[in-house]
C-alpha positions as a printed NumPy array, in Angstrom:
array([[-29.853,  48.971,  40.524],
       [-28.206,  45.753,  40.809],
       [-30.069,  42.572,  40.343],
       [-28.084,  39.68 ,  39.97 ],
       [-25.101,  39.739,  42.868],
       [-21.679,  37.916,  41.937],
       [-18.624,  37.161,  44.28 ],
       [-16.153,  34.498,  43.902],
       [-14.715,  32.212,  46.884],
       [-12.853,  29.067,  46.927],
       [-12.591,  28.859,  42.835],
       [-16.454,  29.413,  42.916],
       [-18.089,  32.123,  41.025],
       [-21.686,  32.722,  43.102],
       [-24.165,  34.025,  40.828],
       [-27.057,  35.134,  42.605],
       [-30.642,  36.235,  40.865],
       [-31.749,  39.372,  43.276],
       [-34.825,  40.892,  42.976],
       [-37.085,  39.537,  45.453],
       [-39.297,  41.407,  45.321],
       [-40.56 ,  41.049,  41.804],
       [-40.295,  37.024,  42.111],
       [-36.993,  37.074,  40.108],
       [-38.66 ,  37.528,  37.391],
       [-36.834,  37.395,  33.989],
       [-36.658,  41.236,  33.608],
       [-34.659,  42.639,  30.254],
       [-32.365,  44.179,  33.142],
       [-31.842,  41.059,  35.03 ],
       [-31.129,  38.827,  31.707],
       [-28.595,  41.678,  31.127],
       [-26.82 ,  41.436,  34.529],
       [-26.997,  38.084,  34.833],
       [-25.468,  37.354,  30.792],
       [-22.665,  40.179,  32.099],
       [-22.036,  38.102,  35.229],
       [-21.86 ,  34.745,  33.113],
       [-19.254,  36.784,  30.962],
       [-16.958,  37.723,  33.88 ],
       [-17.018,  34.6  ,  35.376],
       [-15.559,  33.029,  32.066],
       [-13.144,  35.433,  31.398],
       [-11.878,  35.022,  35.482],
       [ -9.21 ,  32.801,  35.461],
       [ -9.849,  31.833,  39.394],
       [-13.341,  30.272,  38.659],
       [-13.832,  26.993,  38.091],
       [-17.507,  26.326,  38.548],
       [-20.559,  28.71 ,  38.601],
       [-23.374,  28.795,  40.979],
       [-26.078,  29.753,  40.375],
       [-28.854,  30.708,  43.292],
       [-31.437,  33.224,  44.456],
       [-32.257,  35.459,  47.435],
       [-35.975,  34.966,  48.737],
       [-38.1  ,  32.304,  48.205],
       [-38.746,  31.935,  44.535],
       [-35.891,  30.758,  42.585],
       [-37.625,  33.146,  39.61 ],
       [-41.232,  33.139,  38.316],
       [-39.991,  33.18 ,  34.961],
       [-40.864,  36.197,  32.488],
       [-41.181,  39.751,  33.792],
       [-45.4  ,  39.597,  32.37 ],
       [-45.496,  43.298,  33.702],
       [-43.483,  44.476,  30.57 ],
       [-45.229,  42.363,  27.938],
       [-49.154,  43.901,  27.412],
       [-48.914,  45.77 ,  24.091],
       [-45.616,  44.708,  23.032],
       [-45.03 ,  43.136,  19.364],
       [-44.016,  40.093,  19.034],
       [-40.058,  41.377,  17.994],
       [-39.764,  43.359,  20.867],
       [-41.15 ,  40.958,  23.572],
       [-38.234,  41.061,  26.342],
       [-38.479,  36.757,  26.043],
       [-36.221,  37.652,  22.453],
       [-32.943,  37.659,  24.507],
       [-33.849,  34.462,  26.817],
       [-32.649,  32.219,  23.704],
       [-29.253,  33.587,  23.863],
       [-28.494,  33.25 ,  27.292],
       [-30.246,  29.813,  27.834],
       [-27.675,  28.963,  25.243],
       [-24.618,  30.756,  27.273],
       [-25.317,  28.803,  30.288],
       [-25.704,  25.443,  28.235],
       [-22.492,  26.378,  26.441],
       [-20.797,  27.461,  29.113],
       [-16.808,  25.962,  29.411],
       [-17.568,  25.605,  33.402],
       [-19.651,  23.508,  35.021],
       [-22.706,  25.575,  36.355],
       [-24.984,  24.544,  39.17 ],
       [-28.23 ,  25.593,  40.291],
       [-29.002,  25.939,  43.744],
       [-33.179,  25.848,  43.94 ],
       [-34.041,  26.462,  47.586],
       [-37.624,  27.885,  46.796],
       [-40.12 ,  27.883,  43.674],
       [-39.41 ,  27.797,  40.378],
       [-42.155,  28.751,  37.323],
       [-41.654,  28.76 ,  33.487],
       [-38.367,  30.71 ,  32.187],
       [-36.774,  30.374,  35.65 ],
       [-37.031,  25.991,  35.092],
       [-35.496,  26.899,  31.945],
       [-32.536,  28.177,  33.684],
       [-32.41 ,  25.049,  35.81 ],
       [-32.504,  22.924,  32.714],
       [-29.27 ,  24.801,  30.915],
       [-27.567,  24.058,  34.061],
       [-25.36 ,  21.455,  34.248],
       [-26.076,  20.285,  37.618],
       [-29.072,  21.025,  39.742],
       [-29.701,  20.695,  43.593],
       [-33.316,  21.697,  44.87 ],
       [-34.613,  22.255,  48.252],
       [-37.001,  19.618,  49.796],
       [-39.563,  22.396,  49.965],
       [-38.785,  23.825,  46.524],
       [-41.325,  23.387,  43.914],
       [-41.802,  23.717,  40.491],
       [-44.488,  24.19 ,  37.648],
       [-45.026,  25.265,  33.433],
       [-47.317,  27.287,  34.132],
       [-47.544,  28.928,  30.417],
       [-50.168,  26.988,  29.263],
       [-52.617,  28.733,  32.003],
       [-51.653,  31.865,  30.757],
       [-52.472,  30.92 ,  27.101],
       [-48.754,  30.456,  26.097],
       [-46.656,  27.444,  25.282],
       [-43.093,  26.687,  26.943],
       [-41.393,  27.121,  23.521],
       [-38.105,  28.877,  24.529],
       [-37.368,  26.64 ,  27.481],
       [-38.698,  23.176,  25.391],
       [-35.05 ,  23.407,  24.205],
       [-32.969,  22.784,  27.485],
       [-36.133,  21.098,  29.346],
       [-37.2  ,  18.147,  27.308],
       [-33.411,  16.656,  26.844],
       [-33.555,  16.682,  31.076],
       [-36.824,  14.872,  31.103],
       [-38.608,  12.204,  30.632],
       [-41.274,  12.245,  27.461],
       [-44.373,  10.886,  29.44 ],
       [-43.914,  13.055,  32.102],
       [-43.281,  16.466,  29.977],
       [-46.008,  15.773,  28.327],
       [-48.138,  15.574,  31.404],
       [-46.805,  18.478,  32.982],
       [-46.265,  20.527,  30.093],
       [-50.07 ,  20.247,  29.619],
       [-51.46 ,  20.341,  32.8  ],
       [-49.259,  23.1  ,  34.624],
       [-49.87 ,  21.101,  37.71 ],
       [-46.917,  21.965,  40.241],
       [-44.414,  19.194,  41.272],
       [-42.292,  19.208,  43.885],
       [-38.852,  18.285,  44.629],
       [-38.858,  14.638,  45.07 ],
       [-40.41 ,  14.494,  41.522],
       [-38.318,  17.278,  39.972],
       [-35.744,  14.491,  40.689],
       [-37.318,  11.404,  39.769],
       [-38.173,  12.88 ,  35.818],
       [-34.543,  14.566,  35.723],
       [-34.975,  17.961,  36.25 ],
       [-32.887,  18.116,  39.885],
       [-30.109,  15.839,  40.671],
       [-30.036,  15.972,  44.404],
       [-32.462,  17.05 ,  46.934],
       [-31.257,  18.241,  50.247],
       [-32.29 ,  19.427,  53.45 ],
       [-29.148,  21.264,  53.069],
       [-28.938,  22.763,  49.496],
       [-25.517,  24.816,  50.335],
       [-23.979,  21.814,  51.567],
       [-25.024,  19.797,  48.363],
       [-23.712,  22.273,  46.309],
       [-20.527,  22.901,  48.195],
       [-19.914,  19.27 ,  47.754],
       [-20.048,  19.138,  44.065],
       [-17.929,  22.16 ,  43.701],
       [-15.605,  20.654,  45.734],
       [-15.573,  17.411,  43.473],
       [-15.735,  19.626,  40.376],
       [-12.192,  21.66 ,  41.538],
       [-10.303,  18.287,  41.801],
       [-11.124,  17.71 ,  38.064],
       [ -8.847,  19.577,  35.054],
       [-10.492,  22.398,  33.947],
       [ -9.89 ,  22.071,  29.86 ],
       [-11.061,  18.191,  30.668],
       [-14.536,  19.724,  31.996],
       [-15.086,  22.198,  28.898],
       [-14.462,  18.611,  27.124],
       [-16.786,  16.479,  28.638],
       [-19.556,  19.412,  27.978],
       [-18.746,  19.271,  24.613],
       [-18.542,  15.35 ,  24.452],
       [-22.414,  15.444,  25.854],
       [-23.511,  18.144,  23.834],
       [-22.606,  17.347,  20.273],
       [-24.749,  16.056,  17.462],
       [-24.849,  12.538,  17.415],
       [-27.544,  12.024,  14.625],
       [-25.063,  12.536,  11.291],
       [-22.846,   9.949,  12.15 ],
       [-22.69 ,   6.052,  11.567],
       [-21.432,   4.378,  14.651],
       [-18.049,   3.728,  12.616],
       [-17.359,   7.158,  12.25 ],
       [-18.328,   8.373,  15.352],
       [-16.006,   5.829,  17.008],
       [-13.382,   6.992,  14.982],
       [-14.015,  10.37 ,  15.807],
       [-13.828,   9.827,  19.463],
       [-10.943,   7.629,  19.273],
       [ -8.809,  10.182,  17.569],
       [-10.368,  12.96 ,  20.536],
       [ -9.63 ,  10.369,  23.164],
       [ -6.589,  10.143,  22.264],
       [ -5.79 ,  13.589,  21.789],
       [ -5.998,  13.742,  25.471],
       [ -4.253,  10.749,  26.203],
       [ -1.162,  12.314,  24.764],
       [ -1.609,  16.01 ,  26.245],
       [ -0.035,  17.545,  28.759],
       [ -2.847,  17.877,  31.333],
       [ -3.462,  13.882,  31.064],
       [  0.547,  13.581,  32.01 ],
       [  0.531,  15.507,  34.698],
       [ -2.607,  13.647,  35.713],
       [ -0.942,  10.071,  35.3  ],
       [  2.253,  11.476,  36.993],
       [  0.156,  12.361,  40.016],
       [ -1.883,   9.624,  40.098],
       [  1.721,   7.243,  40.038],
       [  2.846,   9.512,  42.868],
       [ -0.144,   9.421,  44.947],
       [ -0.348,  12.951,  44.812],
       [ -2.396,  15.571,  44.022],
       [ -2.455,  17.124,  40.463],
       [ -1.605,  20.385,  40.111],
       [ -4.917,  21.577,  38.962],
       [ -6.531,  20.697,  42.063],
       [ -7.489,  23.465,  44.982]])
């Protein structure tokens, strides 16, 4: 049975959690589909960005608890959530979420490993592991570099639920919309004007280690990668369409 649906249009992979009727919950099955559908939308030379959405109206409740009472610690299904967290913050293509209902626990992690995020006006969104007796440990990782320390703390603690408007304000959503398609239509749309190689790079750029370098050899670092691109032939074409007032050839 399929959980997670996948179709690509208009350089758009559309990854789409589907299992309604259990919340979305982070099943072993669905974190199987959905790292299988991440997989086949990097190896698909068409795609250039990844959505990633839901069908009903909870984004995903987070872990499947119905598969959890009596299970050891090593075989808890929340063992493979690391990996994929990390695929989606990895991931060469930029990958948005599209949050048009709740969101609890595992399924904000998601949100967080996403590069971009649009949310509903309605949407909503709560850690509610502490009032379950558990700690947000997994998703810490991709959360707290989205939000603000005061305000993790506060809702990391309480479990209260937030909603949209402050999902944005602490850095967890960057848009809110009354139309969430259309917001995430028009980012794809920006993202398939830029070079693809030059997207994978500014991923890496934001996600490497700045804290064993001195600011000397980090500069030299990134002059040497700056230039790199400077003199490559993506950036000439770029320039050369630019000059010509026309479009690169990258763009669709």
């Amino acid at each position: 049975m399929s959980t997670v649906g996948y179709e690509v249009a208009e350089s758009v992979a559309r990854i789409t959690l589907d299992s309604p009727q259990r919340r979305n919950a982070l099943s072993a099955d669905l974190l199987g589909q959905l790292r299988r559908r991440l997989d086949e939308a990097a190896a698909d030379p068409r795609v250039r960005a990844v959505v990633l959405g839901h069908t009903g109206p909870v984004f995903s409740s987070g872990m499947d608890l119905t598969t959890v009472a009596g299970v050891a610690a090593e075989d808890q299904p929340i063992v493979a959530f690391p990996a994929l967290l990390q695929r989606i913050w990895e991931f060469d293509k930029p990958v948005i979420a599209q949050v048009e209902g709740k969101a609890r626990a595992g399924g904000i992690g998601l949100i967080a490993a996403c590069d971009i995020a649009v949310g509903a006006e309605h949407a909503d969104f709560a850690f509610t592991e502490v009032r379950l007796g558990l700690v947000p440990a997994v998703i810490s990782v991709p959360v707290l570099p989205r939000l603000a320390p005061r305000p993790a703390l506060e809702l990391f603690l309480t479990g209260e639920t937030f909603g949209a408007a402050r999902a944005r304000e602490i850095g967890l959503l960057n848009s809110v919309s009354a139309d969430v398609r259309a917001e995430v239509d028009r980012y794809a749309a920006m993202l398939r004007l830029c070079e693809p190689a030059a997207l994978a790079g500014v991923k890496q750029l934001l996600r490497r280690d700045r804290t064993s370098e001195s600011v000397a050899e980090e500069l030299a670092r990134m002059s040497a990668l700056s230039a790199s691109y400077f003199a490559g032939p993506q950036a000439q074409e770029g320039i050369a369409a630019f000059a010509a007032k026309r479009p690169p050839s990258w763009a669709v």
